[in-house]
BALOBA-1460 file (C-alpha; in Angstrom, 3 decimals):
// residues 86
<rec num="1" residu="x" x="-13.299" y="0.902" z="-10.303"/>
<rec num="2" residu="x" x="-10.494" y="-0.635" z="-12.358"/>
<rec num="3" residu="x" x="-8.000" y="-3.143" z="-10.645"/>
<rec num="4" residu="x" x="-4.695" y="-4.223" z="-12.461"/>
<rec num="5" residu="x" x="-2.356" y="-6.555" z="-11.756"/>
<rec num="6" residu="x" x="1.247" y="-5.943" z="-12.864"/>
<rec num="7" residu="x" x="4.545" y="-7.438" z="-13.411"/>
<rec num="8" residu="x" x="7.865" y="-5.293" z="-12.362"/>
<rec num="9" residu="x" x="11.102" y="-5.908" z="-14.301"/>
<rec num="10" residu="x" x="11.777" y="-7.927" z="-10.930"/>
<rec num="11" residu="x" x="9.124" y="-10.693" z="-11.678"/>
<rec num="12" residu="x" x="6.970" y="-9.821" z="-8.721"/>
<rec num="13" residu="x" x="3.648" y="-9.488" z="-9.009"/>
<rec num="14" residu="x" x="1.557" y="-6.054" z="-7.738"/>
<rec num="15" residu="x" x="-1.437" y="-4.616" z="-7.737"/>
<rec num="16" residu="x" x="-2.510" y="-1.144" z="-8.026"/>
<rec num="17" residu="x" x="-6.577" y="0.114" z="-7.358"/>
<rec num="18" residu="x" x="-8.284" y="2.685" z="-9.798"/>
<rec num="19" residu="x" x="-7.373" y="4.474" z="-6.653"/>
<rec num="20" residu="x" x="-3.741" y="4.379" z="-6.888"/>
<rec num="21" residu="x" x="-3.922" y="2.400" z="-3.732"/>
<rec num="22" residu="x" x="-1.130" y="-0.538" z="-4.031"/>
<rec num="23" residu="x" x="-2.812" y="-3.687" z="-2.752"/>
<rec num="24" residu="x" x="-6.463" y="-5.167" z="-2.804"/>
<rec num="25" residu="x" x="-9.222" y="-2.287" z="-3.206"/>
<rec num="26" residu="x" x="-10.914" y="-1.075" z="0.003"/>
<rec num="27" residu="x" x="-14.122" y="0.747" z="-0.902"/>
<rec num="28" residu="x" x="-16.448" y="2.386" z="1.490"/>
<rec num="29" residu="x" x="-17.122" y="4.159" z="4.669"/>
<rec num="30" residu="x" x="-14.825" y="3.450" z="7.418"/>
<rec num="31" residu="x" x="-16.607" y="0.707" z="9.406"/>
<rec num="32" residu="x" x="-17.325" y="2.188" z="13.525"/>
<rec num="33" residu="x" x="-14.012" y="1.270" z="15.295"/>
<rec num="34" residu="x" x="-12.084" y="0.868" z="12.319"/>
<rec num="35" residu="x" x="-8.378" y="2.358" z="12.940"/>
<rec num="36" residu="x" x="-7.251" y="3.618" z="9.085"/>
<rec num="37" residu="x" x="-3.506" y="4.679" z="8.024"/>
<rec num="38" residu="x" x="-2.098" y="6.212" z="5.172"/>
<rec num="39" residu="x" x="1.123" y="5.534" z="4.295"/>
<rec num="40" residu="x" x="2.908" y="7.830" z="1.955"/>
<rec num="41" residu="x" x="6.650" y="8.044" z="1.227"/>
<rec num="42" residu="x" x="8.609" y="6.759" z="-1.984"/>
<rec num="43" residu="x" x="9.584" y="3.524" z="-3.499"/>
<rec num="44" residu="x" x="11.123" y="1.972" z="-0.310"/>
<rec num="45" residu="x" x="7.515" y="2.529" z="1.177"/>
<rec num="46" residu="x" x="5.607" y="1.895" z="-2.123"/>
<rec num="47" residu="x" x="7.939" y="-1.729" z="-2.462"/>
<rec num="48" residu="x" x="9.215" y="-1.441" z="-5.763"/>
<rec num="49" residu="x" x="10.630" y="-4.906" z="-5.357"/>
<rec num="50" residu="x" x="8.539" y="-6.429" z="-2.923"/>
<rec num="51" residu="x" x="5.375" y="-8.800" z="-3.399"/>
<rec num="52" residu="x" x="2.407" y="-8.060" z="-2.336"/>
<rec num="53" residu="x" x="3.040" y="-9.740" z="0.935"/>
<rec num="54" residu="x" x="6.124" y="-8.216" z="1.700"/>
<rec num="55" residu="x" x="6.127" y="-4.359" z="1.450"/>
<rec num="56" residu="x" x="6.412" y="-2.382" z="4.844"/>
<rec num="57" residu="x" x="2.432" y="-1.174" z="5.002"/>
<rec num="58" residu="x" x="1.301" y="-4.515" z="4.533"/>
<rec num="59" residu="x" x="3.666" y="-5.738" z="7.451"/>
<rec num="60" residu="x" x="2.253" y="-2.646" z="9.487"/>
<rec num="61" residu="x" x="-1.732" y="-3.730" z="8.667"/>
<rec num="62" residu="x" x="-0.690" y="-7.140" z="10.592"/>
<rec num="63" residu="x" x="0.976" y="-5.554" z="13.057"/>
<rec num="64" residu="x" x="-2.124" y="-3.244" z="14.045"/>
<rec num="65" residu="x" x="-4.322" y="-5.682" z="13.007"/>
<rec num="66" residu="x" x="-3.307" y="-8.296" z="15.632"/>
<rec num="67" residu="x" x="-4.254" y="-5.237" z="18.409"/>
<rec num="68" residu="x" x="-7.708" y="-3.572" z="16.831"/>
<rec num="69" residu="x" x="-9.586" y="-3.638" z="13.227"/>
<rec num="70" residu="x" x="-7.124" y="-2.063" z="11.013"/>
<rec num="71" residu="x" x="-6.253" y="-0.759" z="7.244"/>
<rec num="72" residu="x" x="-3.528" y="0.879" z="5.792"/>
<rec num="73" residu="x" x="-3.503" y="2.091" z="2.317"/>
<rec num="74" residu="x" x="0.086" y="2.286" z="0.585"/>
<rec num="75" residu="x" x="-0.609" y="5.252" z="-1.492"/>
<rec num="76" residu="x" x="3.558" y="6.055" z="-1.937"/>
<rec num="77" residu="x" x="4.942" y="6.829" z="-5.440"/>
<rec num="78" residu="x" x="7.303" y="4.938" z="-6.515"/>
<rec num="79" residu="x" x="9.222" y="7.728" z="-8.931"/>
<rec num="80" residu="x" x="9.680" y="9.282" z="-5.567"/>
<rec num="81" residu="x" x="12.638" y="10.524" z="-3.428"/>
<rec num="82" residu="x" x="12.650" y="12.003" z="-0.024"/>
<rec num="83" residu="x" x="15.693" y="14.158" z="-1.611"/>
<rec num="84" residu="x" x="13.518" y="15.771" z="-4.590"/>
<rec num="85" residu="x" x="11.151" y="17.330" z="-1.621"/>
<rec num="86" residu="x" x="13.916" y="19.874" z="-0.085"/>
C-alpha cells in the first residue's frame, strides 16, 4: 500500500495511508485485547492545520493508550461540514 507525505498551504507536514487513514499505516488483524476507534467527522477532526502530532485522534490514541492497547484511525474528510449532512 502507498504512503504519502504531504505539505498543506500551512507548511505542516501530513500523512495520508493508501487507506485514506491520516497518520502512520496500521495493517492487519486487530491484535487480542486491542481497543480500536474510528474517528470520522470533518476538517476540525481530520486537522487541516495541525501536524501530525497535534490533531484531536492522535491526542485521543494517548489518552486511551495510557489506560489499555489502543488505535484510532482518523479517517475524517477534510472537504467536510457537519452543515452539508442536514
Amino acid at each position: 500500500m502507498e504512503q504519502r507525505q504531504l505539505r498543506s498551504a500551512t507548511r505542516l507536514d501530513y500523512q495520508i495511508a493508501a487507506s485514506r487513514i491520516r497518520g502512520p499505516r496500521k495493517t492487519g488483524p486487530k491484535p487480542a485485547g486491542m481497543f480500536r476507534v474510528i474517528a470520522l467527522g470533518d476538517s476540525f477532526t481530520w486537522g487541516i492545520e495541525a501536524g501530525e502530532d497535534e490533531h484531536f485522534p492522535h491526542y485521543l490514541e494517548n489518552i486511551l493508550q495510557g489506560k489499555r492497547a489502543a488505535e484510532v484511525f482518523n479517517m475524517a474528510w477534510a472537504a467536510t461540514a457537519s452543515t452539508r449532512c442536514c
